[in-house]
Structure formats: C-alpha cells, structure tokens
Z-matrix of the N, CA and C atoms (Angstrom, degrees):
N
C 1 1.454
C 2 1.524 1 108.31
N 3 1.281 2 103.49 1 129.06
C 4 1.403 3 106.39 2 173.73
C 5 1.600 4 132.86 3 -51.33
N 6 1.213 5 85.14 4 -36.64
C 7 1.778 6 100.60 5 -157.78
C 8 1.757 7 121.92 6 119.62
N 9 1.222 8 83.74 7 -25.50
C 10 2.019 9 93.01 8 -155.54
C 11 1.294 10 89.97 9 -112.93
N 12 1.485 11 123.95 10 123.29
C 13 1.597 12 123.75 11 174.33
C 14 1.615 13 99.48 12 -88.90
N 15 1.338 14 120.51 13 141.04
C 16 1.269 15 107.98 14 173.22
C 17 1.379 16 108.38 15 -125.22
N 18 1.399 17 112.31 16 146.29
C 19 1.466 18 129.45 17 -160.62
C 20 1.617 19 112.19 18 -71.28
N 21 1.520 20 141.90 19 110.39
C 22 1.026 21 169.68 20 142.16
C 23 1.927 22 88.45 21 26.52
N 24 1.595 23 120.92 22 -71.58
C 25 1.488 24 112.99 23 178.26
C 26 1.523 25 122.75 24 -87.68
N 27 1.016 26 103.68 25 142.18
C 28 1.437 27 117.92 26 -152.86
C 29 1.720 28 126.78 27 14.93
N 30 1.550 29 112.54 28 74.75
C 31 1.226 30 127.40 29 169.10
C 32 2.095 31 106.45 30 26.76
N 33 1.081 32 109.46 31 67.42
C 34 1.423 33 114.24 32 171.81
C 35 1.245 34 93.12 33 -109.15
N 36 1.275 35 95.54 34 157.14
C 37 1.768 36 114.98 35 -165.66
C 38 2.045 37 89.09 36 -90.13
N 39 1.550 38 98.66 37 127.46
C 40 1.873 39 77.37 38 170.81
C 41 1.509 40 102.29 39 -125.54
N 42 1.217 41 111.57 40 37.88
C 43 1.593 42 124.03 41 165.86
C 44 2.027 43 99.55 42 -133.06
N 45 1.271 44 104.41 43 99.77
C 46 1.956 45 104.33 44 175.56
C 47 1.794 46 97.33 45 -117.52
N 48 1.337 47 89.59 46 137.71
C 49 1.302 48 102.01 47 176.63
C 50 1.477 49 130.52 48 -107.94
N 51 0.683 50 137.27 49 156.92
C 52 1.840 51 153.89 50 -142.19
C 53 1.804 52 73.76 51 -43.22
N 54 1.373 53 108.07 52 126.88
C 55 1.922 54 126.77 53 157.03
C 56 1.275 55 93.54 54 74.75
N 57 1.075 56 129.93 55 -22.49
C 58 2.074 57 107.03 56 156.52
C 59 1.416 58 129.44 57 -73.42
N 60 1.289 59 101.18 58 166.17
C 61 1.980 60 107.97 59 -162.71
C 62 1.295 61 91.24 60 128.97
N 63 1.429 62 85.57 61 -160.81
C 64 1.578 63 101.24 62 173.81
C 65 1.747 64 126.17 63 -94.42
N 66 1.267 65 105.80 64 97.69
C 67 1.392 66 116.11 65 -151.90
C 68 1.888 67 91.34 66 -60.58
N 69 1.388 68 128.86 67 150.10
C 70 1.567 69 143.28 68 154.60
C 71 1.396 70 98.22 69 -148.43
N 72 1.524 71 71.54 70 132.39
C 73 1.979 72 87.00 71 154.24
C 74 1.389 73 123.33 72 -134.44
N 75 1.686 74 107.12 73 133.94
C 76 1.693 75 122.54 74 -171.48
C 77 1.448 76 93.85 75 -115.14
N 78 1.477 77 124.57 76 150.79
C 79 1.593 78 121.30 77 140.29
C 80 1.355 79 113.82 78 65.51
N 81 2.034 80 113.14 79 8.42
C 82 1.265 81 89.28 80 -172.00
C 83 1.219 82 118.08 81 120.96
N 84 1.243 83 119.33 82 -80.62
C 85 1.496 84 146.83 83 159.10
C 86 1.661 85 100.21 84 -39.42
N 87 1.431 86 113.64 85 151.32
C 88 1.514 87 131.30 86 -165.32
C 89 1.959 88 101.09 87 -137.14
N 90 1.253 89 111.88 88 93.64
C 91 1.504 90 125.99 89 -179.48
C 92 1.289 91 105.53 90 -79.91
N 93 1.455 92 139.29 91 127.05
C 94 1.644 93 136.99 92 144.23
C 95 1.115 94 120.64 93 -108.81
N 96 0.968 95 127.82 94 77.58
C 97 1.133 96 136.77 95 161.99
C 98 1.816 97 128.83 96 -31.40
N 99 1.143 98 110.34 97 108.58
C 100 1.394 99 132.36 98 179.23
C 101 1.384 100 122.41 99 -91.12
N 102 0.850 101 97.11 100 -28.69
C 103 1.963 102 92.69 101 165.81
C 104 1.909 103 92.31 102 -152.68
N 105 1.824 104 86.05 103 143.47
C 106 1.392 105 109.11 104 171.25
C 107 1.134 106 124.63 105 -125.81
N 108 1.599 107 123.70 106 164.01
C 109 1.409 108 121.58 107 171.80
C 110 1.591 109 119.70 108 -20.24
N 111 1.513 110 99.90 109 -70.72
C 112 1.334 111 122.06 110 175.17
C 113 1.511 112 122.33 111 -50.50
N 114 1.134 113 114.56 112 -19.31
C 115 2.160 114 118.98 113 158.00
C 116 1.280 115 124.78 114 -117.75
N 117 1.912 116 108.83 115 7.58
C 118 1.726 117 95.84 116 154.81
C 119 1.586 118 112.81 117 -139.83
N 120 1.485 119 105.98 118 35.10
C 121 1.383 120 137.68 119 165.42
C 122 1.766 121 92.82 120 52.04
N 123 0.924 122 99.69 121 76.07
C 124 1.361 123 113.82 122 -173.02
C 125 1.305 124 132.80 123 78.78
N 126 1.341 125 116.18 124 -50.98
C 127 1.701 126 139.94 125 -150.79
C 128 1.665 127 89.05 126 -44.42
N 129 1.040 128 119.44 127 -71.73
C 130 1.485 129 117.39 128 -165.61
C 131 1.793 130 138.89 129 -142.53
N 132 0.865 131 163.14 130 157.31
C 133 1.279 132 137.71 131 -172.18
C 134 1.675 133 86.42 132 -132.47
N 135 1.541 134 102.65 133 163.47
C 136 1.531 135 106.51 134 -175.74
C 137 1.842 136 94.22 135 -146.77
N 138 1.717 137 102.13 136 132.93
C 139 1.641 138 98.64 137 -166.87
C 140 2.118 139 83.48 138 -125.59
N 141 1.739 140 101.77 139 147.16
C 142 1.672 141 94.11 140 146.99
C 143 1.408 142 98.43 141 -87.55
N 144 0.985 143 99.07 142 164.19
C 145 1.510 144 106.92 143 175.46
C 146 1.552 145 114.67 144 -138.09
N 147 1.279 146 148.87 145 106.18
C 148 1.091 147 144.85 146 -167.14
C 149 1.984 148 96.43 147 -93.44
N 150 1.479 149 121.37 148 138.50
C 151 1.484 150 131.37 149 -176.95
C 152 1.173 151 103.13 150 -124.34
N 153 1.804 152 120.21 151 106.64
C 154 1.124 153 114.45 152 166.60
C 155 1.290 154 129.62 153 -41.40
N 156 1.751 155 117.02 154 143.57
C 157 2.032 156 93.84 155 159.26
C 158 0.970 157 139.49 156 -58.70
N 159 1.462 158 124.59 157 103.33
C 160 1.793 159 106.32 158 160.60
C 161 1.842 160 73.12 159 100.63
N 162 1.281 161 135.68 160 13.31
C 163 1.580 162 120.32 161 155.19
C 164 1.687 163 133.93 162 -83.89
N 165 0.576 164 134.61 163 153.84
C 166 1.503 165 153.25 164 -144.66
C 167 1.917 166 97.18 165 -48.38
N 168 0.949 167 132.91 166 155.10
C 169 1.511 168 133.38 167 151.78
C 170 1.147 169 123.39 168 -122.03
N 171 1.300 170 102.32 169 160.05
C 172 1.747 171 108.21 170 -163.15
C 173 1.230 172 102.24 171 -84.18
N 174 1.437 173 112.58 172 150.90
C 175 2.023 174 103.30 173 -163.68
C 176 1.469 175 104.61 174 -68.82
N 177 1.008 176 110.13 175 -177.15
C 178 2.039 177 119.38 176 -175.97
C 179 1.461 178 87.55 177 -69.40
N 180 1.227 179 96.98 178 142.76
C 181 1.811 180 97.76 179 159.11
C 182 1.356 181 124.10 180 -158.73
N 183 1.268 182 147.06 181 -150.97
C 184 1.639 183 134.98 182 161.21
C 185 1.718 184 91.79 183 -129.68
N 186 0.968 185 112.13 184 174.29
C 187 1.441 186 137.81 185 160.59
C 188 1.794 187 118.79 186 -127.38
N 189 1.552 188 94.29 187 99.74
C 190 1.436 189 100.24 188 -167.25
C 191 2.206 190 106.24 189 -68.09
N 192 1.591 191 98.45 190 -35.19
C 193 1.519 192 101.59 191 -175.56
C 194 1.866 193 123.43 192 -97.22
N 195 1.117 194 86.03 193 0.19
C 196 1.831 195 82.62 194 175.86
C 197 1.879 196 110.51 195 -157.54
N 198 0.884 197 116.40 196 175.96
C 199 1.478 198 135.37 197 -176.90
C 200 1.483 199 106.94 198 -101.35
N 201 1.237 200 106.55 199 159.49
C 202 1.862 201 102.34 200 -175.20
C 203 1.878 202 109.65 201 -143.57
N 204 0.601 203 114.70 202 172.75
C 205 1.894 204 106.35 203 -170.44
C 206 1.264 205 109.69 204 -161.97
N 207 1.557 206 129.08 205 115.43
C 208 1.433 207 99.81 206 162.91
C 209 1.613 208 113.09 207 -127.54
N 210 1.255 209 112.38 208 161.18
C 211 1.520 210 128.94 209 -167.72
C 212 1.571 211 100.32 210 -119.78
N 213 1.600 212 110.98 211 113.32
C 214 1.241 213 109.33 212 -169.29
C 215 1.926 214 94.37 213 -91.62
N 216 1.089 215 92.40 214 143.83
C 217 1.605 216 110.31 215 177.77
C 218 1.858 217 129.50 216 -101.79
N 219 1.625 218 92.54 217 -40.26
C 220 1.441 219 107.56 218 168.78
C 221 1.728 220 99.28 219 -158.84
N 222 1.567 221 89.58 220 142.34
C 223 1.930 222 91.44 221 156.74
C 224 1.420 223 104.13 222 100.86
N 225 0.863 224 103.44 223 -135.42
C 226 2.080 225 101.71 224 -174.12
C 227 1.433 226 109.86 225 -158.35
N 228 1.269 227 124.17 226 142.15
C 229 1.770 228 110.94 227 -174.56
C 230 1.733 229 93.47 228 -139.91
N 231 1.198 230 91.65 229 149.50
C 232 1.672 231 93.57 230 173.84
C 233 2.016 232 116.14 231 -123.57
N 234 1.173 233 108.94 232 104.61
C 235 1.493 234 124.44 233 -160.98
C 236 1.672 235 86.36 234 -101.00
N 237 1.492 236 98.26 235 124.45
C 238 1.532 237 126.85 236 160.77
C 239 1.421 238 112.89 237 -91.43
N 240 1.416 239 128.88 238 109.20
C 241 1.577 240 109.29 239 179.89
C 242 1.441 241 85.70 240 -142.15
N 243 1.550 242 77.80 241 141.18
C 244 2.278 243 98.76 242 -177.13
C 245 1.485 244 102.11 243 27.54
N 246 1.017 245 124.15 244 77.31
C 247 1.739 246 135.75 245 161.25
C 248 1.689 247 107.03 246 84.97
N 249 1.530 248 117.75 247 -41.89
C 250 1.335 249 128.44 248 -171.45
C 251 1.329 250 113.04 249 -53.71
N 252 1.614 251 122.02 250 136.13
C 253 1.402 252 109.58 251 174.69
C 254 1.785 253 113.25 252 -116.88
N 255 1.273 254 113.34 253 124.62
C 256 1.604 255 117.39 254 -162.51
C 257 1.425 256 103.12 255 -100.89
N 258 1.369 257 114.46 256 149.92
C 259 1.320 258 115.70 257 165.22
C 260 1.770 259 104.55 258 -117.14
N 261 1.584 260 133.98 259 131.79
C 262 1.230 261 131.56 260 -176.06
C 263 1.110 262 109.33 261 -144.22
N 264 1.671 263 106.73 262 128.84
C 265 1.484 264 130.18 263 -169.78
C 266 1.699 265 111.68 264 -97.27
N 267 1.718 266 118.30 265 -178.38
C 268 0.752 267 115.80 266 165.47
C 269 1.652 268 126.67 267 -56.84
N 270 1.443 269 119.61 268 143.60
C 271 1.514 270 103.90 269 -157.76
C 272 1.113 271 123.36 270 104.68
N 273 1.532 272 134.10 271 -69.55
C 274 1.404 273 148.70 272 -137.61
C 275 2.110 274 95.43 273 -105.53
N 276 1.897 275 71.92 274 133.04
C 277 2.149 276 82.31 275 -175.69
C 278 1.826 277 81.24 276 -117.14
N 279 1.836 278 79.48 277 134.63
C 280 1.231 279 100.25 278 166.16
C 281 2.084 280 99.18 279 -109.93
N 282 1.588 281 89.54 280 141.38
C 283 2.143 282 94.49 281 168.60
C 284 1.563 283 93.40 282 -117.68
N 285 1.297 284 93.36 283 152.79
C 286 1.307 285 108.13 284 -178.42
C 287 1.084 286 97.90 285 -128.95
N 288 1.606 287 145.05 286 108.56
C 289 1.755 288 132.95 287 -164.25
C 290 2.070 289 97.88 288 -87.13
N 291 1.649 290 96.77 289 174.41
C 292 1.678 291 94.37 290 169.99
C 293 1.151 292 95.32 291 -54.86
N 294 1.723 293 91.74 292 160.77
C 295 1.966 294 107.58 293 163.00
C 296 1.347 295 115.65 294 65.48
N 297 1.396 296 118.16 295 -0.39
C 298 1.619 297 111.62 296 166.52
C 299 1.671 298 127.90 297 -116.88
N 300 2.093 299 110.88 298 104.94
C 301 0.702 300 122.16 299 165.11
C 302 1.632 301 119.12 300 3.56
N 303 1.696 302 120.16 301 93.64
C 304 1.489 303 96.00 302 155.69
C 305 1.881 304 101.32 303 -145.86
N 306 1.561 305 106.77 304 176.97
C 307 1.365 306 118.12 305 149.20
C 308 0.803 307 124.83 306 -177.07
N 309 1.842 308 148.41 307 142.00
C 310 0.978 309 157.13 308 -115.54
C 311 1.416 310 116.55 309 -164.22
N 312 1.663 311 106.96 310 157.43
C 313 2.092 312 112.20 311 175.96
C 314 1.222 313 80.28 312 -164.20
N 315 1.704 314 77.03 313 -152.20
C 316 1.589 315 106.41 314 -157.96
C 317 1.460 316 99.67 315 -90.30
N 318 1.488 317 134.72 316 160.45
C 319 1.290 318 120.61 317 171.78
C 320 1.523 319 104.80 318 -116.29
N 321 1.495 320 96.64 319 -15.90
C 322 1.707 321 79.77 320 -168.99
C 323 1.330 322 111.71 321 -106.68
N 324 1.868 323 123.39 322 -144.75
C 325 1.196 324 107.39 323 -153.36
C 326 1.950 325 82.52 324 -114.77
N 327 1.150 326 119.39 325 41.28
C 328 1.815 327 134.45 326 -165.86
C 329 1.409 328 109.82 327 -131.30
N 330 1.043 329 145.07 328 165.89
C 331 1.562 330 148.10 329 123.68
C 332 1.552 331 113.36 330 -23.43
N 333 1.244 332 106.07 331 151.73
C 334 1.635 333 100.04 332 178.82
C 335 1.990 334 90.31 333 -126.76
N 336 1.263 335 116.18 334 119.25
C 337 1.541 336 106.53 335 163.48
C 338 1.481 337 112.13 336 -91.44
N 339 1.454 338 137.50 337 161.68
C 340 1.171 339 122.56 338 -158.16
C 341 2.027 340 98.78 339 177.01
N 342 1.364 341 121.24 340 111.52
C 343 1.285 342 126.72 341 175.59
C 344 1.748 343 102.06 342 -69.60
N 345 1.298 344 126.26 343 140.48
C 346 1.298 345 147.79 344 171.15
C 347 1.063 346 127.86 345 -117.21
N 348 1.594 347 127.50 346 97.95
C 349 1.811 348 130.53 347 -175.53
C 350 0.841 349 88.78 348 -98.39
N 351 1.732 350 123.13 349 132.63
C 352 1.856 351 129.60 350 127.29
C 353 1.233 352 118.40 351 -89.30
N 354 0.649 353 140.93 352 122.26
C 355 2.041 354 156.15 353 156.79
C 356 0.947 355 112.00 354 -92.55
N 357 1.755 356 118.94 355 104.67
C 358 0.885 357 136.16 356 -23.38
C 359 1.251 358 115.73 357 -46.43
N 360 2.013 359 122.35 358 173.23
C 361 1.355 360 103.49 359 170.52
C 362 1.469 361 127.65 360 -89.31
N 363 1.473 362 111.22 361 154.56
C 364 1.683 363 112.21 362 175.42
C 365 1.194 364 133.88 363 -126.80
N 366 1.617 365 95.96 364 31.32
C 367 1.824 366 115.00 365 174.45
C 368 1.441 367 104.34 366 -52.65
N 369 1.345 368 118.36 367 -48.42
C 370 1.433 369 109.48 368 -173.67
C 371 1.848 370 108.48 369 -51.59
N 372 1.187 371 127.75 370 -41.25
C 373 1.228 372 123.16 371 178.56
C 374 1.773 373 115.85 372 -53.68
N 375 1.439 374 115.18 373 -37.14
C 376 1.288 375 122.05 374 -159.88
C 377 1.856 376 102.56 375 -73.22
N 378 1.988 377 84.29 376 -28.43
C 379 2.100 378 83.11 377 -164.90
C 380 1.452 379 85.36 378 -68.98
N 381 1.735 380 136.93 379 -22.94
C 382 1.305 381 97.91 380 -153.10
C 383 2.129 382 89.56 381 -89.43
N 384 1.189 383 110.94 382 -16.92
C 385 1.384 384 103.52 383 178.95
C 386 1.699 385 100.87 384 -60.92
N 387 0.825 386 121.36 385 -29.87
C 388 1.585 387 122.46 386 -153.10
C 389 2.116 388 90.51 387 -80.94
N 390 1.342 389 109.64 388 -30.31
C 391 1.478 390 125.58 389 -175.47
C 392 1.785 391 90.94 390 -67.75
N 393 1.529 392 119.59 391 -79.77
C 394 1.362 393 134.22 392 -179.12
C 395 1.598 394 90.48 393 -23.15
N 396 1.219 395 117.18 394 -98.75
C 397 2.052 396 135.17 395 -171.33
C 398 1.616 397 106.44 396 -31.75
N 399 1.467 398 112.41 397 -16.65
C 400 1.668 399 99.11 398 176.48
C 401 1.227 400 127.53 399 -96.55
N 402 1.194 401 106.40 400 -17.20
C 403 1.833 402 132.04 401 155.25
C 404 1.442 403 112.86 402 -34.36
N 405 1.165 404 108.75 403 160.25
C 406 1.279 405 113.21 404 -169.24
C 407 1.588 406 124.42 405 -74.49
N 408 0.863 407 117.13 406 -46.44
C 409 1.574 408 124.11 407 152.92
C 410 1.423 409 112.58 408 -99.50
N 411 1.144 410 124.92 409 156.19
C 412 1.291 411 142.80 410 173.24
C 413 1.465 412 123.71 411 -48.63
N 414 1.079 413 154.86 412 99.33
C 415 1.353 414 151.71 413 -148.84
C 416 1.899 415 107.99 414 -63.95
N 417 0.780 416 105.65 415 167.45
C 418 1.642 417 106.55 416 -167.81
C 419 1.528 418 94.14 417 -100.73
N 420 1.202 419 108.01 418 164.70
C 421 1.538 420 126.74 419 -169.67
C 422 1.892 421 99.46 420 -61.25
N 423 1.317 422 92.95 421 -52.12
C 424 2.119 423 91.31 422 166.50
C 425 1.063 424 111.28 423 -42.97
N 426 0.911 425 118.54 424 -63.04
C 427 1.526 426 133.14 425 -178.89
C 428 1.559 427 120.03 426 -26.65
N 429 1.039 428 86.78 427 -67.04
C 430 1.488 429 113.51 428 -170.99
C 431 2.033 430 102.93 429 -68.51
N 432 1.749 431 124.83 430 -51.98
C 433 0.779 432 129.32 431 162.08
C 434 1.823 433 131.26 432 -47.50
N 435 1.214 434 100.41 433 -15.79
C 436 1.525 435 125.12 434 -175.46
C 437 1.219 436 119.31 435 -73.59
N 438 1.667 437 101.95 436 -43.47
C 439 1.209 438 137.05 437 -166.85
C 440 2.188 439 110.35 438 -93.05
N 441 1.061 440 90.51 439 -40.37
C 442 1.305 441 110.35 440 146.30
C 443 1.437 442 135.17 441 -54.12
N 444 1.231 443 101.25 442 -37.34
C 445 1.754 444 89.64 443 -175.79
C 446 1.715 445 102.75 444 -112.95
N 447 1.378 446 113.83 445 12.80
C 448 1.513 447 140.55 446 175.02
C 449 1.679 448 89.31 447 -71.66
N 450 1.569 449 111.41 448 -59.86
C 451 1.484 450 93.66 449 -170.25
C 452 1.582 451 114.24 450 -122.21
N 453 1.644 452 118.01 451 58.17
C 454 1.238 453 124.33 452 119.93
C 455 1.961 454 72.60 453 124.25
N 456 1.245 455 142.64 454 -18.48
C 457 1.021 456 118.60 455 155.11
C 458 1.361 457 147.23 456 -63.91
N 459 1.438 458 121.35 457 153.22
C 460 1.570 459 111.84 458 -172.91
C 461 1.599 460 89.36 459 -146.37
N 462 1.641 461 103.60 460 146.98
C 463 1.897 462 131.12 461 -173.62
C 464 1.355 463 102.75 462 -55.60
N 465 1.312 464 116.33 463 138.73
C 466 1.383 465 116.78 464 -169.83
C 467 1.552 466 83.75 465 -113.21
C-alpha cells in the first residue's frame, strides 16, 4: 500500500500530504492547493499556504464574489479586516465574509503555515498570480491590482 488512496475517477490522490496539491507561488508565500474548482465543481478551493516572515502582503482589498477563511496551523499571522488589526495563532480560524476589507502575513520572526477556503473557488485567480510572480521582475502594484479586479476583487 502506498499510503495515498486514490479516488475511483481519474486516479487523483484523495489523501495529499503537508506541500502536495497543486504547488503556486505569489509574494513569497508557497500555496498547495488541495481542492480545486475542477473537484468541487466550483463550491470551493482549499490551499496550505506557507507565509514567509516579514514577506510581502497582498494589498487590502474586498472580495465582491466569495468568502475567505483561514485556519492557522503553525506560526503567527496578523489579519487586518475593516480597520481591525488581529493577531492569529496556531488553532485560531479567522472568516473574512464578501465585501469585507482585509489583508494578512506573517507576524512573527518564523514562517506562518495556514489552511485557506474560498467559497466559491478562486484557484483559478492564484494560477494567474502564480503566472504574474514568475516573470522576471516582480509585477508592479498595477499589475497586480489589475489582476485583482479581473477576478471580482476591488482595493480596500
């Protein structure tokens, strides 16, 4: 036995372990994505996400089409939502509903690991961030905002 049970249609692994999925990287940060559009017919996508220390954050913004959640796993994260500033440990779920101002990193002087739900899903947004961050220089804040309001976000 392998270890890895794999799911009856088309041999997908439905046991992934810590940094498998679909690996992206934005900002630094290293996303694997564990469930996608394409295996929960939209409803939601779910990424680990490892946050460098002291690495870059994604600007404030809202999410006009889905909800976002995160479940910190290891390390420390600091979530800004609508003016409020949070500090979240291992353990502790932060929700962020549509339409509410937020953005988030690492707070401490460690990695932060940290599970990520969108409802609906928005992996497709991340591959094209993950496209932008592999470029040769770093994309400019337009850039990046452009790309942002491509899939239903707008600058908080």
């Amino acid at each position: 036995m392998s270890g890895i049970n794999e799911a009856s249609a088309g041999k997908v692994p439905a046991v992934l372990r810590p940094g498998q999925g679909l690996v992206l990287t934005a900002r630094g940060s290293v996303m694997a994505f564990k469930a996608v559009a394409e295996q929960t017919d939209g409803d939601f996508s779910l990424m680990e996400r490892t946050l460098p220390a002291g690495g870059r954050r994604p600007p404030a913004h809202r999410h006009a089409n889905c909800s976002e959640a995160f479940f910190v796993l290891e390390g420390t994260i600091t979530v800004e939502l609508e003016g409020a500033v949070v500090a979240a440990g291992p353990g502790d779920f932060v929700r962020v509903s549509r339409g509410q101002a937020h953005t988030f990193g690492s707070a401490g002087d460690t990695p932060a690991r940290l599970l990520v739900l969108h409802a609906p899903a928005m992996d497709a947004y991340f591959k094209k961030l993950h496209e932008l961050w592999s470029a040769e220089e770093p994309p400019s804040p337009e850039q990046e905002r452009d790309l942002m309001v491509r899939y239903g976000m707008s600058p908080a």
